[in-house]
N, C-alpha and C positions, 0 to 999 in steps of 0.2 A: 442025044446031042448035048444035052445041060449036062449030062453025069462026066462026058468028052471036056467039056468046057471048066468044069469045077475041076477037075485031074489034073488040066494045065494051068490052071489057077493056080493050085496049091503046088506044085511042081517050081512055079517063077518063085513063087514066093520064098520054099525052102532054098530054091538056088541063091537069092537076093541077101536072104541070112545070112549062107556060106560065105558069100562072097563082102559081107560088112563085117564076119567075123573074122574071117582073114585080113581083111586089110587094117582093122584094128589091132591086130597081133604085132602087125611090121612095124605101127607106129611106137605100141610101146616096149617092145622089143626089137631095137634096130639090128642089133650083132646075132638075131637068128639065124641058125642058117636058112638057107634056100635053097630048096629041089629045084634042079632044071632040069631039063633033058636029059637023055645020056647017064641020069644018075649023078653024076657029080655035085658035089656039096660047094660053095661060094660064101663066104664068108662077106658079110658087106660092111665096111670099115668105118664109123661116124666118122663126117667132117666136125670140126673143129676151130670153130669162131671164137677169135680174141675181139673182144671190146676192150680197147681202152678208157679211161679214163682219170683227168688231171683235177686234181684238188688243190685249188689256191690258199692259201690259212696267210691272213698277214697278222700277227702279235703286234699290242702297240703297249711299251712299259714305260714305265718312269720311275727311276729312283732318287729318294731323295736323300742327301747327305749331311747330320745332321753335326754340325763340330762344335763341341763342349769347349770351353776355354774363357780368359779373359779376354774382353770387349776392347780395343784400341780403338781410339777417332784419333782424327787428323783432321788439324784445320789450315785452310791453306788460305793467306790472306793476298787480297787483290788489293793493288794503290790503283787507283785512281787520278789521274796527275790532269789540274785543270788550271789553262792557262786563261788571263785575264786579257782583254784587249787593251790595253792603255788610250785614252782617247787625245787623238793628235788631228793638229792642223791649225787652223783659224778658231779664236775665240773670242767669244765676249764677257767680261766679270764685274760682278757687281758684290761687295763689302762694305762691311760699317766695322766700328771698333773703337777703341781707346786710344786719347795721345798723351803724349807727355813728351811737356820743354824739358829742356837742359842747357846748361852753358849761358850762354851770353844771355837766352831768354829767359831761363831757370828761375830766376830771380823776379822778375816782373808778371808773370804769367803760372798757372796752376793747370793741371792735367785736366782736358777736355773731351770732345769724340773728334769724331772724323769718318768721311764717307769716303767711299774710293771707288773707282770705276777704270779698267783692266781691258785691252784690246792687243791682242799678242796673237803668234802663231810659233805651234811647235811640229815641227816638220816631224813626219812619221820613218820611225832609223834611223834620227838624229837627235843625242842628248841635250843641243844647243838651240835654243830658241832667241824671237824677240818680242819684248812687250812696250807698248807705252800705256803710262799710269797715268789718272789728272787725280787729283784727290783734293780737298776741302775738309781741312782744320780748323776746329773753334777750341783754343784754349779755353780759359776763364785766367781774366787777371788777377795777380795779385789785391789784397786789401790795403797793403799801401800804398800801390798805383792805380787804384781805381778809378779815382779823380783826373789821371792823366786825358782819361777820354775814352771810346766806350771799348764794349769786347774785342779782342783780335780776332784777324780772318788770315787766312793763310792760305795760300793755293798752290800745290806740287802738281808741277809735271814734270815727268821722266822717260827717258826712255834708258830701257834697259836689258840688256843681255841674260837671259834664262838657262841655268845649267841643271838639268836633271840630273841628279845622282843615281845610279843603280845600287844604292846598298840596299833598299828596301824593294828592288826589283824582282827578287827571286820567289820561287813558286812560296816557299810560305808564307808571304808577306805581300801576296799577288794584289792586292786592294791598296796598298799604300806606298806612298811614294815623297820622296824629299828632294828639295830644288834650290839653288841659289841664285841671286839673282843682282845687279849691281851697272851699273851706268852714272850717266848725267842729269842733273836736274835743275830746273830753271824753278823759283821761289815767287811768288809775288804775294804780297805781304800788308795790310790796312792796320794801325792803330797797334801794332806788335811791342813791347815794349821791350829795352833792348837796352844791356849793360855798356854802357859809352868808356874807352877809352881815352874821351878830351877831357874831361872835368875835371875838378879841383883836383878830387882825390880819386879819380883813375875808377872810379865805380858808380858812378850817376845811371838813375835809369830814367828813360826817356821816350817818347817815340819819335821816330824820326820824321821827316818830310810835312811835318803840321798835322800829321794823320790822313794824307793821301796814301795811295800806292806807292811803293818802294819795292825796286826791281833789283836781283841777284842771283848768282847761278851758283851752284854748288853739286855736289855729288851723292848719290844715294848706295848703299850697299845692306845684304842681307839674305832671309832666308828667311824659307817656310814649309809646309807637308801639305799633303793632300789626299786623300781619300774619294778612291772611284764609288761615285753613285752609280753607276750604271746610267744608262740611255744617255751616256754622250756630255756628264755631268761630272765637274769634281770639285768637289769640299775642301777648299783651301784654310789655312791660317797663318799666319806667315807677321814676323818683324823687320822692318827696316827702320834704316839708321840715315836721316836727311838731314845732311849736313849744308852749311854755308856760311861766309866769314866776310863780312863787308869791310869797307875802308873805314876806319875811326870806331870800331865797335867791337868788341870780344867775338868771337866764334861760338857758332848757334847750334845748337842738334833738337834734332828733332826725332821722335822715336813713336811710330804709329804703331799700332799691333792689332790688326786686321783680318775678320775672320768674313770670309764670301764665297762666293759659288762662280764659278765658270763655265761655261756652255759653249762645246764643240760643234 
């Protein structure tokens, strides 16, 4: 019975071979033939798998061009164009300065100061303004009329008409400015000493009224510049020419030259 058992033992096992060597053969021989049945030979045809496959490549270059030559610059210039505001409207001014007589005073009287004090308004867009001026002159008399009685005092007020000039209005010359200015003036006058037309010989000098007050009107005219300080401020200097002519006494000028500040 064992010897029955071992015989089919070894029998599976030689068949198990066959059958791993055959199947082996077909895998790595596919195009063998193959017996069927009947004898006829079959040829078995490998199938045929495409795989594809896409390859991306991106190149990144740079060339640089490198030009041999002379060098040109160009300069290209920018103006800059800066306009000033001129300060207009209502003002108030404050000067001091130098005077000096002339004329009928000339003679009695030597050049002194003088303060002045300025309330005007110059409309904005109009070259034409108005101001009224009081101002306070101290000559110094003469040495030969000294004895006459003491310093003269002199008081101007005026009121006068203001012309701004535009010659100095334009951009180069944006900060300065020139004005005329010219009206009426009323004079009042203490210890003045004053060349007389009644005397012997047509040239006496004298004060008039015992050295009170002595009252006259007359006319001022003239001109001056200015320079913008900024914040609403301008830097005047300016001459005028205070004229007046009483009855019995030569014609008097009067000549301030007056440097102050105005504030808008």
């Amino acid at each position: 019975m064992t010897r029955i058992a071992s015989k089919f033992g070894i029998a599976a096992a030689l068949t198990l071979g066959m059958i791993s060597t055959a199947a082996a053969q077909r895998t790595t021989n596919p195009t063998r033939p193959v017996e069927v049945s009947k004898g006829e030979v079959v040829t078995v045809k490998p199938e045929t798998v495409y795989v594809t496959r896409r390859d991306t490549v991106t190149m990144r270059y740079r060339d640089t061009v490198t030009v041999m030559g002379a060098t040109m610059t160009r300069w290209d210039t920018v103006m800059v164009m800066e306009t000033v505001d001129r300060p207009s409207g209502a003002y108030f001014g404050l000067g001091a300065g130098a005077f000096y007589p002339s004329a009928g005073i000339g003679q009695g009287q030597i050049p002194g100061y003088a303060f002045q004090m300025n309330l005007g308004v110059d409309p904005m867009g109009s070259p034409l303004g108005f101001r009224i001026t009081a101002q306070l002159a101290r000559p110094d008399e003469a040495q030969p009329y000294a004895n006459l009685g003491a310093r003269p005092t002199i008081m101007n007020f005026t009121g006068d008409l203001k012309l701004r000039l535009p010659f100095f209005g334009s951009s180069r010359f944006p900060q300065i400015g020139l004005y005329g200015i010219g009206g009426l003036a009323y004079i009042r006058h203490q210890a003045l000493r004053e060349q007389s037309t009644q005397g012997p010989t047509g040239s006496d000098v004298v004060i008039a009224n015992n050295g009170r007050y002595a009252d006259t009107f007359g006319y001022t005219v003239g001109g001056g510049g200015t320079v913008n300080l900024g914040h609403k401020k301008d830097l005047f200097l300016e001459l005028r020419a205070i004229n007046f002519n009483r009855s019995g006494f030569e014609g008097s000028h009067q000549f301030p030259i007056i440097l102050g500040i105005n504030w808008y």
